[in-house]
GUFIMAR-605661 format. One line per field, with one value per residue: residue in one letter; x, y, z of N, C-alpha, C, O in turn. Coordinates in pm, 1 decimal, always signed. Layout:
REM GUFIMAR-605661
aa: [A|...]
n_c1: [X|...]
n_c2: [Y|...]
n_c3: [Z|...]
ca_c1: [X|...]
ca_c2: [Y|...]
ca_c3: [Z|...]
c_c1: [X|...]
c_c2: [Y|...]
c_c3: [Z|...]
o_c1: [X|...]
o_c2: [Y|...]
o_c3: [Z|...]
This chain:
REM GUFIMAR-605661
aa: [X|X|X|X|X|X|X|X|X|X|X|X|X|X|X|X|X|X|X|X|X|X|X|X|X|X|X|X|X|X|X|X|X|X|X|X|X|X|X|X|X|X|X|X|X|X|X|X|X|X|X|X|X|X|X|X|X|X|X|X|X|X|X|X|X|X|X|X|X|X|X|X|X|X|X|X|X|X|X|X|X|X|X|X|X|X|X|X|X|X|X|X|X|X|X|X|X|X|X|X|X|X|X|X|X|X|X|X|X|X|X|X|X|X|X|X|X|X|X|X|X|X|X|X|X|X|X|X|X|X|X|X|X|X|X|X|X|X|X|X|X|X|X|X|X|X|X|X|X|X|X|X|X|X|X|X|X|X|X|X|X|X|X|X|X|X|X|X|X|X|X|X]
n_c1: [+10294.7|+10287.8|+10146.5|+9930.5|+9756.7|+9548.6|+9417.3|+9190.3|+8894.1|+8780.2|+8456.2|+8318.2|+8208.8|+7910.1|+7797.3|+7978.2|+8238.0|+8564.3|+8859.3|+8896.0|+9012.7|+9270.6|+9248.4|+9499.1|+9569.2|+9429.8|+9568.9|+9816.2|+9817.9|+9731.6|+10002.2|+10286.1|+10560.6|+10757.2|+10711.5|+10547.0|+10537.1|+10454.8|+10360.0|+10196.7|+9922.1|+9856.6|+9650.4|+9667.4|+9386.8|+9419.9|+9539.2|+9529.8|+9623.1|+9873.8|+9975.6|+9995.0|+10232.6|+10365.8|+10439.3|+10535.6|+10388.6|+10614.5|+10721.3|+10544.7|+10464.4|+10294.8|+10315.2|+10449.6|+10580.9|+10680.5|+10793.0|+10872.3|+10937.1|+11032.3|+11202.0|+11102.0|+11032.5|+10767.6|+10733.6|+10869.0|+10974.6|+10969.0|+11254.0|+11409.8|+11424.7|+11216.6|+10917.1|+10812.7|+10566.6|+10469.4|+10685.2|+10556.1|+10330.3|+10392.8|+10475.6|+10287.6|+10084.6|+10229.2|+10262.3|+9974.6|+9948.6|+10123.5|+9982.6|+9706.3|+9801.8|+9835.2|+9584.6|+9472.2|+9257.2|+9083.4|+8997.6|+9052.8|+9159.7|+9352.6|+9417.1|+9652.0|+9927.2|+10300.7|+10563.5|+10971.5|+11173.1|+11495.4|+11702.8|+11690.8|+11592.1|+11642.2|+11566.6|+11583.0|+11674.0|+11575.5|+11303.8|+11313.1|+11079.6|+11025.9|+10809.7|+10645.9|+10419.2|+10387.2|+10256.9|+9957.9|+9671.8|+9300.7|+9148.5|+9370.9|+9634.1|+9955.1|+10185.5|+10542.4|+10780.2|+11015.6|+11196.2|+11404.8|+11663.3|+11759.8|+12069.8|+12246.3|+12602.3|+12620.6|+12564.8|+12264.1|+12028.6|+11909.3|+11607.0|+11345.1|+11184.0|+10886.5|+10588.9|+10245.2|+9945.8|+9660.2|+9314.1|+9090.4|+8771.7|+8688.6|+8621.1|+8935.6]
n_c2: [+8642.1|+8325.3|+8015.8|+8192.2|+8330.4|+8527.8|+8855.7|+8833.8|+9019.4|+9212.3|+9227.8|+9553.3|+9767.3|+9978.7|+10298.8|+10451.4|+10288.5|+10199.2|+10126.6|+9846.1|+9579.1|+9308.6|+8953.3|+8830.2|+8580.7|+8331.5|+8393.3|+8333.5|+8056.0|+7900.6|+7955.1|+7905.0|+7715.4|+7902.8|+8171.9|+8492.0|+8716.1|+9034.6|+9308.0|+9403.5|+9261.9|+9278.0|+9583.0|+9885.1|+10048.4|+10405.5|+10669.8|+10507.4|+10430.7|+10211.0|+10271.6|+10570.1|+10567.4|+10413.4|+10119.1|+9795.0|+9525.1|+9275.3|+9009.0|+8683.7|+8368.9|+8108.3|+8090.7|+8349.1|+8621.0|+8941.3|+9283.2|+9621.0|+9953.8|+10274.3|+10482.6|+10788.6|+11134.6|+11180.5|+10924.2|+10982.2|+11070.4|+11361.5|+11379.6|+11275.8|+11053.7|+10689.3|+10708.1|+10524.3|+10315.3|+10357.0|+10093.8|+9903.4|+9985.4|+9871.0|+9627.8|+9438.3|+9511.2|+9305.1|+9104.6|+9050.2|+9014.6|+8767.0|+8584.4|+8595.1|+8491.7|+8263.5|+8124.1|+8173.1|+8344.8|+8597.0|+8655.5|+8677.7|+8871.8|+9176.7|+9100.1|+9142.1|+9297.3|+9275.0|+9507.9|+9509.2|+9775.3|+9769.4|+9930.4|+10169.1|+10406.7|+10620.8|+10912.1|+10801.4|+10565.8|+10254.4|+10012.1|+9661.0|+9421.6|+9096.8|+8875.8|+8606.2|+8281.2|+8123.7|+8015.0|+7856.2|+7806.6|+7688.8|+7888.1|+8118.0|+8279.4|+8351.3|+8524.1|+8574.4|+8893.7|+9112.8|+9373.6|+9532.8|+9752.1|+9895.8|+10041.6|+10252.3|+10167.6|+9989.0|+9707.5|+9522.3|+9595.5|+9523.1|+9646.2|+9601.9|+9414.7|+9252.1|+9086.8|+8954.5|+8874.4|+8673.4|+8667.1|+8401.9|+8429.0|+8314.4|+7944.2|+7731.3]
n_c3: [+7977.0|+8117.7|+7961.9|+7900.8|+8042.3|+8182.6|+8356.7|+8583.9|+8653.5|+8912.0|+9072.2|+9126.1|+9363.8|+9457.2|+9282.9|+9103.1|+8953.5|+9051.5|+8870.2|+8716.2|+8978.9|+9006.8|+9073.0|+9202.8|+9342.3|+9203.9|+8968.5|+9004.8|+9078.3|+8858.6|+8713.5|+8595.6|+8811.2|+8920.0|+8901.4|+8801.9|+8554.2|+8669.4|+8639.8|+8431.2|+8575.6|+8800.3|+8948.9|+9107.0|+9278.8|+9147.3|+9290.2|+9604.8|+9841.1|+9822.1|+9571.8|+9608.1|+9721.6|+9557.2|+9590.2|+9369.6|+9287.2|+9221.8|+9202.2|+9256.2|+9429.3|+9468.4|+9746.8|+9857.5|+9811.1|+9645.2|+9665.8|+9550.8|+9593.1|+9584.8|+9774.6|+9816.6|+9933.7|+10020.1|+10179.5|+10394.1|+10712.5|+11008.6|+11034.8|+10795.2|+10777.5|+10610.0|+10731.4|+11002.5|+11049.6|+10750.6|+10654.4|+10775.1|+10667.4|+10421.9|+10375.0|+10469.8|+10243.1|+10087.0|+10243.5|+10249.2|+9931.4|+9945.6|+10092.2|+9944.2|+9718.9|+9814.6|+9914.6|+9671.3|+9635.7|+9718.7|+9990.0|+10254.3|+10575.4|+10710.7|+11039.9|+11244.6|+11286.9|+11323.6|+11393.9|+11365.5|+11390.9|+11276.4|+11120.1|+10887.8|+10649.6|+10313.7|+10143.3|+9778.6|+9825.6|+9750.1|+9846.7|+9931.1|+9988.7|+10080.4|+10141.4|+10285.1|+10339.1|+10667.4|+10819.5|+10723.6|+10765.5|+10823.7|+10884.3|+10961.0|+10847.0|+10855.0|+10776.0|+10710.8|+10666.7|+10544.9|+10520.6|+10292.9|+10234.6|+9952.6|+9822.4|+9618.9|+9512.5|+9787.6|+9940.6|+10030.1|+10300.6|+10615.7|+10697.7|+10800.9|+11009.8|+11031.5|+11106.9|+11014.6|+11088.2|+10912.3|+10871.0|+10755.3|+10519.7|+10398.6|+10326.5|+10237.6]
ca_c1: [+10258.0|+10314.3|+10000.3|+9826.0|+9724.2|+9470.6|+9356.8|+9040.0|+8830.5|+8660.5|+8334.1|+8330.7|+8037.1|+7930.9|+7754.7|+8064.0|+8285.8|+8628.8|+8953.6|+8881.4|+9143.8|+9302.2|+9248.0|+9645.3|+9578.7|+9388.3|+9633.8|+9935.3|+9777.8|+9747.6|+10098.0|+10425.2|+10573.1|+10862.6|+10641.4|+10515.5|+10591.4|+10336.8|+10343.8|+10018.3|+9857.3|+9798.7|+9598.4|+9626.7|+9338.3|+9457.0|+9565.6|+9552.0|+9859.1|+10027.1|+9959.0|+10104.3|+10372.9|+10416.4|+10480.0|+10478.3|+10426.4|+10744.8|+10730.8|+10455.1|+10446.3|+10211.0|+10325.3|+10534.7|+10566.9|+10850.1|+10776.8|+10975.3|+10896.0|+11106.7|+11203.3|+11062.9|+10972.2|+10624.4|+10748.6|+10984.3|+10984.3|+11065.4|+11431.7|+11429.6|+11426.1|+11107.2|+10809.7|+10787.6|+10460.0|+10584.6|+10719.7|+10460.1|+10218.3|+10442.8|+10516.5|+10129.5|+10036.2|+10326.5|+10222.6|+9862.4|+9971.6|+10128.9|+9846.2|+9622.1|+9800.7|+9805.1|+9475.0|+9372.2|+9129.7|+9135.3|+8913.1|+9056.5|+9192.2|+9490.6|+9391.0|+9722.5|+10086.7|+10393.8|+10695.7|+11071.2|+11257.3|+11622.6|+11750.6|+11658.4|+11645.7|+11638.1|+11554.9|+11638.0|+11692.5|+11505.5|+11291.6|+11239.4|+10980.8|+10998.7|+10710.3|+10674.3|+10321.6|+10466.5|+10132.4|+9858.2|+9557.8|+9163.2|+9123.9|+9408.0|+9753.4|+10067.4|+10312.1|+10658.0|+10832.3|+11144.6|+11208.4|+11533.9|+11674.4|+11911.4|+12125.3|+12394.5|+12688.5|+12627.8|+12515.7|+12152.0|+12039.5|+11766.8|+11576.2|+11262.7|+11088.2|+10701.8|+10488.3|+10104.0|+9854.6|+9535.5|+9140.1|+9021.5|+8706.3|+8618.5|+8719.6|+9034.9]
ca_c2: [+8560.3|+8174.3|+7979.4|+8248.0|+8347.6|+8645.1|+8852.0|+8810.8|+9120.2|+9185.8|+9333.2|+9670.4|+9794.0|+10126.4|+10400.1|+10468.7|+10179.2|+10258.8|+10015.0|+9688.6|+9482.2|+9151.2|+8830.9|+8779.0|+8464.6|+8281.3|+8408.3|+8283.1|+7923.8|+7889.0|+8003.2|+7816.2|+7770.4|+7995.7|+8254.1|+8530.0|+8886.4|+9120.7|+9439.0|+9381.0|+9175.3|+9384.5|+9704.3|+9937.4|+10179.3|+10545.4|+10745.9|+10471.2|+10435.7|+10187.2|+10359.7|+10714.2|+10538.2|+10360.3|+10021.5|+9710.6|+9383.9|+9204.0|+8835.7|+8593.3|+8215.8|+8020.8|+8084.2|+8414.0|+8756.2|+9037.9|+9430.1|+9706.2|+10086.9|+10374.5|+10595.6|+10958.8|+11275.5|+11132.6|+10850.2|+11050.1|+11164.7|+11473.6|+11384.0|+11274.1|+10845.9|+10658.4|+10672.9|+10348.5|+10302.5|+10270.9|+9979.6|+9817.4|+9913.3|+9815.7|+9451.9|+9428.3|+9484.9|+9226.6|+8991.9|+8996.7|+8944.3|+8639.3|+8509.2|+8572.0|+8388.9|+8107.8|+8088.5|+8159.0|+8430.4|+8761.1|+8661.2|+8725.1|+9045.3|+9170.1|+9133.8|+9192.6|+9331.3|+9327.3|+9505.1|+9544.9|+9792.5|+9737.2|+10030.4|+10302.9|+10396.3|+10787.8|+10952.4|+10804.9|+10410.3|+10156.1|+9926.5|+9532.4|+9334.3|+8974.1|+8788.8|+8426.2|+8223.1|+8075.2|+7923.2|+7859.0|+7693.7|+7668.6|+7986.2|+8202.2|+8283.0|+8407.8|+8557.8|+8715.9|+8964.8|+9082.1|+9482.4|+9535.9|+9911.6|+9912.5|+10183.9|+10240.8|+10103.7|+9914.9|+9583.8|+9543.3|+9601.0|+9451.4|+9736.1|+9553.2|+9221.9|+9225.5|+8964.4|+8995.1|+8710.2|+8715.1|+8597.6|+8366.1|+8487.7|+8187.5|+7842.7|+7734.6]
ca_c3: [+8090.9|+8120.3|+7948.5|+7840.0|+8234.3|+8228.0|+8467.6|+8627.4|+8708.5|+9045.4|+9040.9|+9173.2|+9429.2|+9439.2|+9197.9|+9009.4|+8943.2|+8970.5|+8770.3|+8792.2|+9049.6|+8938.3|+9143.8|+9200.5|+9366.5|+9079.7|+8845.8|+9097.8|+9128.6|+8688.8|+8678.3|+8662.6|+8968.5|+8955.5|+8934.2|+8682.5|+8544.0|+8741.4|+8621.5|+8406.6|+8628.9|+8958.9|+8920.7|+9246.1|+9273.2|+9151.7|+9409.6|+9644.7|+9971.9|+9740.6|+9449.2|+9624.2|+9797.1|+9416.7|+9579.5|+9296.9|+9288.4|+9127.0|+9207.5|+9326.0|+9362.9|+9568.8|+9883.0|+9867.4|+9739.3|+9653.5|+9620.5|+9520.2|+9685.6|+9552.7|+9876.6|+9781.7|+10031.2|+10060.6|+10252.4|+10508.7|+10873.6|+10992.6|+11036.7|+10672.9|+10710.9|+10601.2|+10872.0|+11070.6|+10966.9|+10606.8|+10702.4|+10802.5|+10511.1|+10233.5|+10432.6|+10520.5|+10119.7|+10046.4|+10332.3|+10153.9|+9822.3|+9953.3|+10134.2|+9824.7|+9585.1|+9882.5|+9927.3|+9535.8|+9625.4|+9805.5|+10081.2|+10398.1|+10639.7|+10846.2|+11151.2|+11346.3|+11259.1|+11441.5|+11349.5|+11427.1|+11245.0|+11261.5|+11028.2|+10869.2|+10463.0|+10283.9|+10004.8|+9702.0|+9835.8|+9713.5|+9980.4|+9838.8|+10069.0|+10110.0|+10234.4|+10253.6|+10413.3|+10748.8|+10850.0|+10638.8|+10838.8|+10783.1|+10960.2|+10980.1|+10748.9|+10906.5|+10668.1|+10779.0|+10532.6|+10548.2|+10416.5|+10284.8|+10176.3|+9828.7|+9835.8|+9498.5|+9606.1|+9896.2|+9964.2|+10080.9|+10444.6|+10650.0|+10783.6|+10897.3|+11012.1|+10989.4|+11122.4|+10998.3|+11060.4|+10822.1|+10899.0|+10639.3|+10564.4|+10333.5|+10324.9|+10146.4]
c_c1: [+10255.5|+10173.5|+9868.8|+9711.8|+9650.4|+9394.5|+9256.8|+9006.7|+8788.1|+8587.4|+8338.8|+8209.6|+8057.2|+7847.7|+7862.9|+8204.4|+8484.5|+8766.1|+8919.9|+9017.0|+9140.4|+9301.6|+9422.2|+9639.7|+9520.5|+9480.3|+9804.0|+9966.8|+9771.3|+9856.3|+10197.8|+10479.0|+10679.5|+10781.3|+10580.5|+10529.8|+10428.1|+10304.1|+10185.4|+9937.1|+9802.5|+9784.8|+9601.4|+9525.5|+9409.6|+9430.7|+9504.5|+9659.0|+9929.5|+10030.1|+10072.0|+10255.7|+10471.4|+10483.5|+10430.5|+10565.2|+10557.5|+10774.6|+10634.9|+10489.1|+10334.1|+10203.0|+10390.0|+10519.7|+10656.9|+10766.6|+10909.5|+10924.9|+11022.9|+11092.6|+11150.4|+11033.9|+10873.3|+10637.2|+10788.2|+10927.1|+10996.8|+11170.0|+11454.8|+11491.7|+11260.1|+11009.3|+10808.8|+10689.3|+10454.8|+10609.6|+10656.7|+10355.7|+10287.5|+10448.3|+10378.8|+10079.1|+10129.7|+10297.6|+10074.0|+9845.5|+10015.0|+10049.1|+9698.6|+9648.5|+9821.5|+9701.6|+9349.5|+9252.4|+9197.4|+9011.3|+8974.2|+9115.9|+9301.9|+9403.2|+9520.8|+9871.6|+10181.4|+10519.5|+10818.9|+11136.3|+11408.9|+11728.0|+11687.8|+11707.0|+11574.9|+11591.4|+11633.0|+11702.3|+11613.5|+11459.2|+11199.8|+11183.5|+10978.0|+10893.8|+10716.6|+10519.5|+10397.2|+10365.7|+9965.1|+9734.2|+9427.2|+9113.3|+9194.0|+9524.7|+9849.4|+10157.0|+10402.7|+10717.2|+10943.9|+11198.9|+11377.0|+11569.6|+11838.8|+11949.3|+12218.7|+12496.2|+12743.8|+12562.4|+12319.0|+12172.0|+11919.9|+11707.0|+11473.8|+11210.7|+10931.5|+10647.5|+10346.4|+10031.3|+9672.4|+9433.6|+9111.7|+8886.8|+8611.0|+8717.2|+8839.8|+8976.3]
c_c2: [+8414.1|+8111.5|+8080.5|+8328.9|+8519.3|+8696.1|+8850.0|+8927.4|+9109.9|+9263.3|+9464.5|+9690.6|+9944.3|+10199.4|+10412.9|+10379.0|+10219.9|+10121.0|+9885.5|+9655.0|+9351.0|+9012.1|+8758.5|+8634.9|+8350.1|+8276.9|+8292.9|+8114.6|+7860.1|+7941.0|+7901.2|+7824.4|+7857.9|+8136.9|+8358.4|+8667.5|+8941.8|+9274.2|+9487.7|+9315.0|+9227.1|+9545.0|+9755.0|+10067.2|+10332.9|+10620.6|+10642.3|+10466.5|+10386.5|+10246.6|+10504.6|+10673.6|+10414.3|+10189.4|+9950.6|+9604.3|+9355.4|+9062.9|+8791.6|+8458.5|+8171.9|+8033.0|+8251.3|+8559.3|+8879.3|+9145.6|+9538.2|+9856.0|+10184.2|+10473.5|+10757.0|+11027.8|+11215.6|+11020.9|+10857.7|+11097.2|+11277.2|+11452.6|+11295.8|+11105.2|+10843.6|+10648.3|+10511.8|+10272.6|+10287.8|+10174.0|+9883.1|+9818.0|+9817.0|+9687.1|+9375.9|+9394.7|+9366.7|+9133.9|+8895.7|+8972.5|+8762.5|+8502.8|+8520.1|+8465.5|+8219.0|+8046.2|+8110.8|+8248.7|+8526.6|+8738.1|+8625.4|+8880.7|+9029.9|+9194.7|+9163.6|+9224.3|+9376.4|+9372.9|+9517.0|+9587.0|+9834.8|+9832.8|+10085.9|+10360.0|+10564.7|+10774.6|+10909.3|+10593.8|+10348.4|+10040.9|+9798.4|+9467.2|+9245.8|+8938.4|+8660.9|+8386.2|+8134.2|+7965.7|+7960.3|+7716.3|+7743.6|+7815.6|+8161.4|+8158.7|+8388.6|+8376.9|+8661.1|+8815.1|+9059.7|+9251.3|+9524.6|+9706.9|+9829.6|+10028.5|+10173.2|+10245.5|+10035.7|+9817.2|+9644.2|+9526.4|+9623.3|+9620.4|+9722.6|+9439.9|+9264.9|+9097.6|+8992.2|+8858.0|+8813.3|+8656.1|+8556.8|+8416.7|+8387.5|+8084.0|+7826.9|+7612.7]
c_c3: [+8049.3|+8098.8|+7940.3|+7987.2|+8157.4|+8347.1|+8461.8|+8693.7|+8830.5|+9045.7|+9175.1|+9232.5|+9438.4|+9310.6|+9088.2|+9025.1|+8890.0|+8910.8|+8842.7|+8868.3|+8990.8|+9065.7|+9164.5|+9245.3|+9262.8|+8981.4|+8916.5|+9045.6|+8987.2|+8658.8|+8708.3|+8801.8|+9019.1|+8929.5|+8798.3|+8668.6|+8577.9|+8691.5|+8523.3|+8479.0|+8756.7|+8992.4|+9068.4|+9186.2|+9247.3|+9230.3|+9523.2|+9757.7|+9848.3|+9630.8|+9432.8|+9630.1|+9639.7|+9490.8|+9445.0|+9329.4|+9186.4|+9129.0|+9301.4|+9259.2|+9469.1|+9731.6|+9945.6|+9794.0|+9719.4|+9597.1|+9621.3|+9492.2|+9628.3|+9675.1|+9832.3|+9958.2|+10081.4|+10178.6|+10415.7|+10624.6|+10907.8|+10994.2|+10924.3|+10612.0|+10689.9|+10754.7|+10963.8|+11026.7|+10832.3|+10582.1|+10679.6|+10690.5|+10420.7|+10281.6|+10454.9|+10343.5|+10096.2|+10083.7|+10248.4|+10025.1|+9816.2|+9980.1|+10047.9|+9749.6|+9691.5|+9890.9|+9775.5|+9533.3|+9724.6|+9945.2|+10208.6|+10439.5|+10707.5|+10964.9|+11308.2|+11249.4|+11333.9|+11339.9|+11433.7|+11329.0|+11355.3|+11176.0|+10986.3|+10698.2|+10453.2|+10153.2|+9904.3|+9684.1|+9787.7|+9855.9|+9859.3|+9996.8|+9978.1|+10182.1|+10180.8|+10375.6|+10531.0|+10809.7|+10799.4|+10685.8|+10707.3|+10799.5|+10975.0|+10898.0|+10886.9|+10808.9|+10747.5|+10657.2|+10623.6|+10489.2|+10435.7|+10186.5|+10059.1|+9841.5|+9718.7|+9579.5|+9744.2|+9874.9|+10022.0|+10203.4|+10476.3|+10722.0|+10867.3|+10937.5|+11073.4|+10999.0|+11072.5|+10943.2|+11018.8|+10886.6|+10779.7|+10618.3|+10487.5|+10359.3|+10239.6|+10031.0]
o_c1: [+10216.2|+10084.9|+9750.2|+9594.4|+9716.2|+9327.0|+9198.9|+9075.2|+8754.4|+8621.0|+8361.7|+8106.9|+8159.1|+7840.3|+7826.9|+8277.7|+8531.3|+8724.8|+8916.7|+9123.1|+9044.5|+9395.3|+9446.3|+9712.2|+9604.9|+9487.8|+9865.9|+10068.5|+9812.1|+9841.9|+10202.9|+10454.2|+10693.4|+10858.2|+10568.6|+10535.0|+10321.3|+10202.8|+10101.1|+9833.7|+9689.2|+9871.2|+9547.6|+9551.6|+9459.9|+9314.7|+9396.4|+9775.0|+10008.1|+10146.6|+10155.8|+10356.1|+10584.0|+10582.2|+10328.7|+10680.7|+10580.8|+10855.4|+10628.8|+10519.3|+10312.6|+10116.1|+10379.7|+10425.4|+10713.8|+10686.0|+11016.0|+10876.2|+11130.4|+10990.5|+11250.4|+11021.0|+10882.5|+10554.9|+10760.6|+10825.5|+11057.0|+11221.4|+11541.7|+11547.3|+11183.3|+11039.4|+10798.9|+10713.3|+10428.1|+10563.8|+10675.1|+10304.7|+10246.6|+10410.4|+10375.6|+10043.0|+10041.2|+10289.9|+10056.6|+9743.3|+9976.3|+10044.7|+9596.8|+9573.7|+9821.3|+9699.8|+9229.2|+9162.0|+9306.2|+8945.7|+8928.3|+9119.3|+9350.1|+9331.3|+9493.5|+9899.1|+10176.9|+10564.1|+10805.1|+11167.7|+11420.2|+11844.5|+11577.4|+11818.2|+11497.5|+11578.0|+11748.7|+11745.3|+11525.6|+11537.8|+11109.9|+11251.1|+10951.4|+10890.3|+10767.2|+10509.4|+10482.6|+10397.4|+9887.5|+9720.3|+9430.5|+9031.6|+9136.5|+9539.4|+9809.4|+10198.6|+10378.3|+10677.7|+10946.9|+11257.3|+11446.3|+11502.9|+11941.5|+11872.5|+12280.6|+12500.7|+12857.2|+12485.5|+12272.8|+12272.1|+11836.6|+11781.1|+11466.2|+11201.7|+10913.7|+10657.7|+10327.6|+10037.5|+9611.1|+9470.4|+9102.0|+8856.2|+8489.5|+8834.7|+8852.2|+9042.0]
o_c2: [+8390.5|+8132.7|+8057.1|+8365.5|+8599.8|+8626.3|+8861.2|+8956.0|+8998.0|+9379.6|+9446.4|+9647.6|+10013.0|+10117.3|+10380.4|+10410.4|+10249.3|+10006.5|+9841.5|+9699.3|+9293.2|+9014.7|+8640.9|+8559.7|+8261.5|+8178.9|+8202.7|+8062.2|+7744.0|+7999.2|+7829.5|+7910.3|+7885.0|+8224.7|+8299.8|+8738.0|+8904.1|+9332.9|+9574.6|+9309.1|+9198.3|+9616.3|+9684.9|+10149.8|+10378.0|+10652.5|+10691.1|+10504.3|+10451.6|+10275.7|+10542.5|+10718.7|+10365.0|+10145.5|+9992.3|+9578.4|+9421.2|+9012.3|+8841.7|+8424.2|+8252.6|+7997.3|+8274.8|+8579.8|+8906.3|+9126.6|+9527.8|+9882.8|+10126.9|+10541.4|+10828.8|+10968.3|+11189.7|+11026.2|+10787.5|+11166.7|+11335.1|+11540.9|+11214.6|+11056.8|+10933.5|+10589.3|+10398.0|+10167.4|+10172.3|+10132.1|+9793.6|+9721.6|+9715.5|+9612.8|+9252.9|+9281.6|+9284.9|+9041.8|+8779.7|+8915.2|+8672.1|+8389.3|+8460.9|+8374.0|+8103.3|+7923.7|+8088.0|+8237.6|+8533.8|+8836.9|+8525.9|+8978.9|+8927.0|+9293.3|+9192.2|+9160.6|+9480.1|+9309.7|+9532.8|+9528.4|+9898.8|+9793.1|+10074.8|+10354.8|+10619.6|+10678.4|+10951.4|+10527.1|+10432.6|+9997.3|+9806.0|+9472.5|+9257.0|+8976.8|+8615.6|+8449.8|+8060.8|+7850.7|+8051.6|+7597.8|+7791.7|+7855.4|+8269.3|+8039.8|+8465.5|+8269.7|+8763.9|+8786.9|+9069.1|+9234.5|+9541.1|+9752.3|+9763.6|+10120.3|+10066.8|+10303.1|+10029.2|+9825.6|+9756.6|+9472.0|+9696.0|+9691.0|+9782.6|+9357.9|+9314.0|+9010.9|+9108.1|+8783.1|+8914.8|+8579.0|+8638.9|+8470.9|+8377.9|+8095.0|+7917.6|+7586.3]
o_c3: [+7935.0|+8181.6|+7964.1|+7980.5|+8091.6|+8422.8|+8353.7|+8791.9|+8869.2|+9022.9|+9294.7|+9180.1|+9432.4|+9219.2|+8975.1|+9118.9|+8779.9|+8928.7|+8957.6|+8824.4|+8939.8|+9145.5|+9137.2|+9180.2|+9249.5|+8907.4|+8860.0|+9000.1|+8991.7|+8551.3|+8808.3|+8886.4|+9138.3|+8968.8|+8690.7|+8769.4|+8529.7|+8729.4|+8545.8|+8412.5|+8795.0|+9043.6|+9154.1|+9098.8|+9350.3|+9256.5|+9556.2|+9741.3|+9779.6|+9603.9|+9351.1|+9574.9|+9633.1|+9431.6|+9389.6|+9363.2|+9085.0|+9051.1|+9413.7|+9144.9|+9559.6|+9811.2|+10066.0|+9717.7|+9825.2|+9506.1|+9682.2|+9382.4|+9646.0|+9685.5|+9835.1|+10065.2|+10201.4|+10270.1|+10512.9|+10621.3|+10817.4|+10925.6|+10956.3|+10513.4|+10724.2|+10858.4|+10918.0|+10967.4|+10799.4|+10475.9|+10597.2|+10633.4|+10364.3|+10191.0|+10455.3|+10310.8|+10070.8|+10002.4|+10211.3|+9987.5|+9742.1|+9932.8|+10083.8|+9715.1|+9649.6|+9879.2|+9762.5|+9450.5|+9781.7|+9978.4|+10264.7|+10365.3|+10754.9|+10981.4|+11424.8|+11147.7|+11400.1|+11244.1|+11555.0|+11225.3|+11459.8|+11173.5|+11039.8|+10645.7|+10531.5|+10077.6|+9903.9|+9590.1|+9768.8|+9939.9|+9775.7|+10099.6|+9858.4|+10299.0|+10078.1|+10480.5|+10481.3|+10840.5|+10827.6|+10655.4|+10594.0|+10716.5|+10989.5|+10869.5|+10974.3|+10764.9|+10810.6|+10544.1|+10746.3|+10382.1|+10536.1|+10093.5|+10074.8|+9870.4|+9719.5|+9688.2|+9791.8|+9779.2|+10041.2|+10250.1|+10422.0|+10790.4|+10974.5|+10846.2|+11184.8|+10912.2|+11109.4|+10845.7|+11052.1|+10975.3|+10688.5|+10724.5|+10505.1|+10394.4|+10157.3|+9930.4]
């Protein structure tokens, strides 16, 4: 990691305390600005959605955020594309990664999400989420993101657009 960047714990509530989480936005904001290798840096609860659904972080900068979702069974419909809903989590966790490391702390919420999905991805594709902060007030964050299906030998292809505006819940 760039400058020696560690993560920062968050205290756990509760009787039994389970993996600490990392403050992605703290770490974001002490990071160069092209961004920083994540794969140590952002703990998902075990057995967690993103955890099952194995999304990971793969790029943060200040404003922005990229994940990368391995299509499996778990994900699927009955007629054997990803759920719609899918969609929307993995772009929702992505959205709030972005709007963490914008705001340097984990203190706000989704309070709305719109999607439009545009295609349709299977077993065995790869789904990368784009998000990017579109408006970053006192109050509220709006991040769009962008989910795109890899397939071997084809080009990439947009499959969804995701709007999801946040509630600050502290100041910036």
């Amino acid at each position: 990691m760039p400058r020696d960047v560690k993560p920062v714990p968050i205290a756990a509530s509760g009787d039994e305390a389970p993996a600490p989480l990392t403050r992605l936005g703290t770490l974001v904001r002490d990071a160069e600005p092209t961004g920083l290798a994540l794969a140590e840096v952002v703990d998902l609860p075990p057995g967690s959605a993103l955890d099952l659904a194995q999304v990971r972080l793969t790029r943060a900068t200040t404003s922005s955020a990229e994940t990368r979702t391995p299509v499996t069974v778990a994900l699927l419909n009955q007629r054997g594309t990803v759920q719609g809903g899918v969609y929307s989590v993995i772009a929702d966790a992505t959205a709030g990664w972005a709007t963490e490391a914008y705001l340097g702390n984990d203190s706000y919420t989704t309070t709305a999400v719109t999607s439009q999905l545009v295609g349709a991805a299977v077993e065995g594709d790869v789904l990368v989420t784009r998000a990017h902060v579109e408006h970053g007030g006192r109050r509220t964050v709006v991040a769009s993101a962008e989910v795109y299906r890899q397939r071997a030998g084809s080009s990439d292809r947009l499959v969804a657009l995701v709007t999801c505006q946040q509630l600050v819940l502290a100041a910036i």
